[in-house]
C-alpha positions in Angstrom: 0.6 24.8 24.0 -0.9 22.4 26.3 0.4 22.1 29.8 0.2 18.9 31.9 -1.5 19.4 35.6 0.8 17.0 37.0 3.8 18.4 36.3 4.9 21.7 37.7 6.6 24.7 35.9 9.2 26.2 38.1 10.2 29.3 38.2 12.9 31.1 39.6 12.1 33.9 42.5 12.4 37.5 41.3 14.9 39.1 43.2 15.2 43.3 43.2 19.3 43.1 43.6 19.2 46.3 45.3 17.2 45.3 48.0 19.2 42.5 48.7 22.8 44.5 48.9 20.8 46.8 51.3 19.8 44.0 53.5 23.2 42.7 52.9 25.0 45.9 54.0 22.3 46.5 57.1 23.0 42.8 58.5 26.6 43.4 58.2 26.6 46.9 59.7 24.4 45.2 62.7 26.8 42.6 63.1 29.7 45.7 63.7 27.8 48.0 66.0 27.2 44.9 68.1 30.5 43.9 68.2 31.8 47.8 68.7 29.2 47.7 71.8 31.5 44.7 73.2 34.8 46.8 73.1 33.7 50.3 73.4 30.8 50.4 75.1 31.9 51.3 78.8 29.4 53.9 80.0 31.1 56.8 80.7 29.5 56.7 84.6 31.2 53.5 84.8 34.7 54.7 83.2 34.5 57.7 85.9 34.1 55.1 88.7 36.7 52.8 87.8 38.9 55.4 87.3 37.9 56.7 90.9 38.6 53.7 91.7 41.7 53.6 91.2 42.5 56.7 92.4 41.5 56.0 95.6 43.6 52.7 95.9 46.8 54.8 94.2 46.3 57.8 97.3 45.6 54.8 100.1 48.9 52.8 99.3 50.6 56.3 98.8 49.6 56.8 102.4 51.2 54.1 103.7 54.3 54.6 102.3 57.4 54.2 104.9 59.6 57.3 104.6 63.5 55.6 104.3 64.9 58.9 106.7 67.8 59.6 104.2 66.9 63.3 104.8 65.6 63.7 101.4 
């Protein structure tokens, strides 16, 4: 069988199926955890402030409060 230099056999890429659905599965499961960092990923420090926060501004306007008189 004679082959002719100027034309080029092609051949199709080996491909292990296996290591593909893993890189697959990893890219997908990247994807997730960075979009589970977006909603859930408050530090807790920064929950504990917030909520400290809030707190303080729910005590201050408690505070402040008129009393009606009604005696109660």
């Amino acid at each position: 069988m004679l082959v002719d230099p100027k034309k080029k056999a092609f051949m199709a890429e080996i491909v292990n199926l296996r290591k593909v659905r893993k890189r697959t599965q990893r890219t997908k499961a990247a994807e997730r955890a960075a979009e589970n960092r977006v909603l859930y990923g408050t530090p807790k420090a920064q929950r504990a402030l917030v909520e400290a926060q809030k707190n303080k501004a729910d005590k201050a306007l408690d505070q402040h409060r008129l009393d009606t008189g009604d005696g109660e």
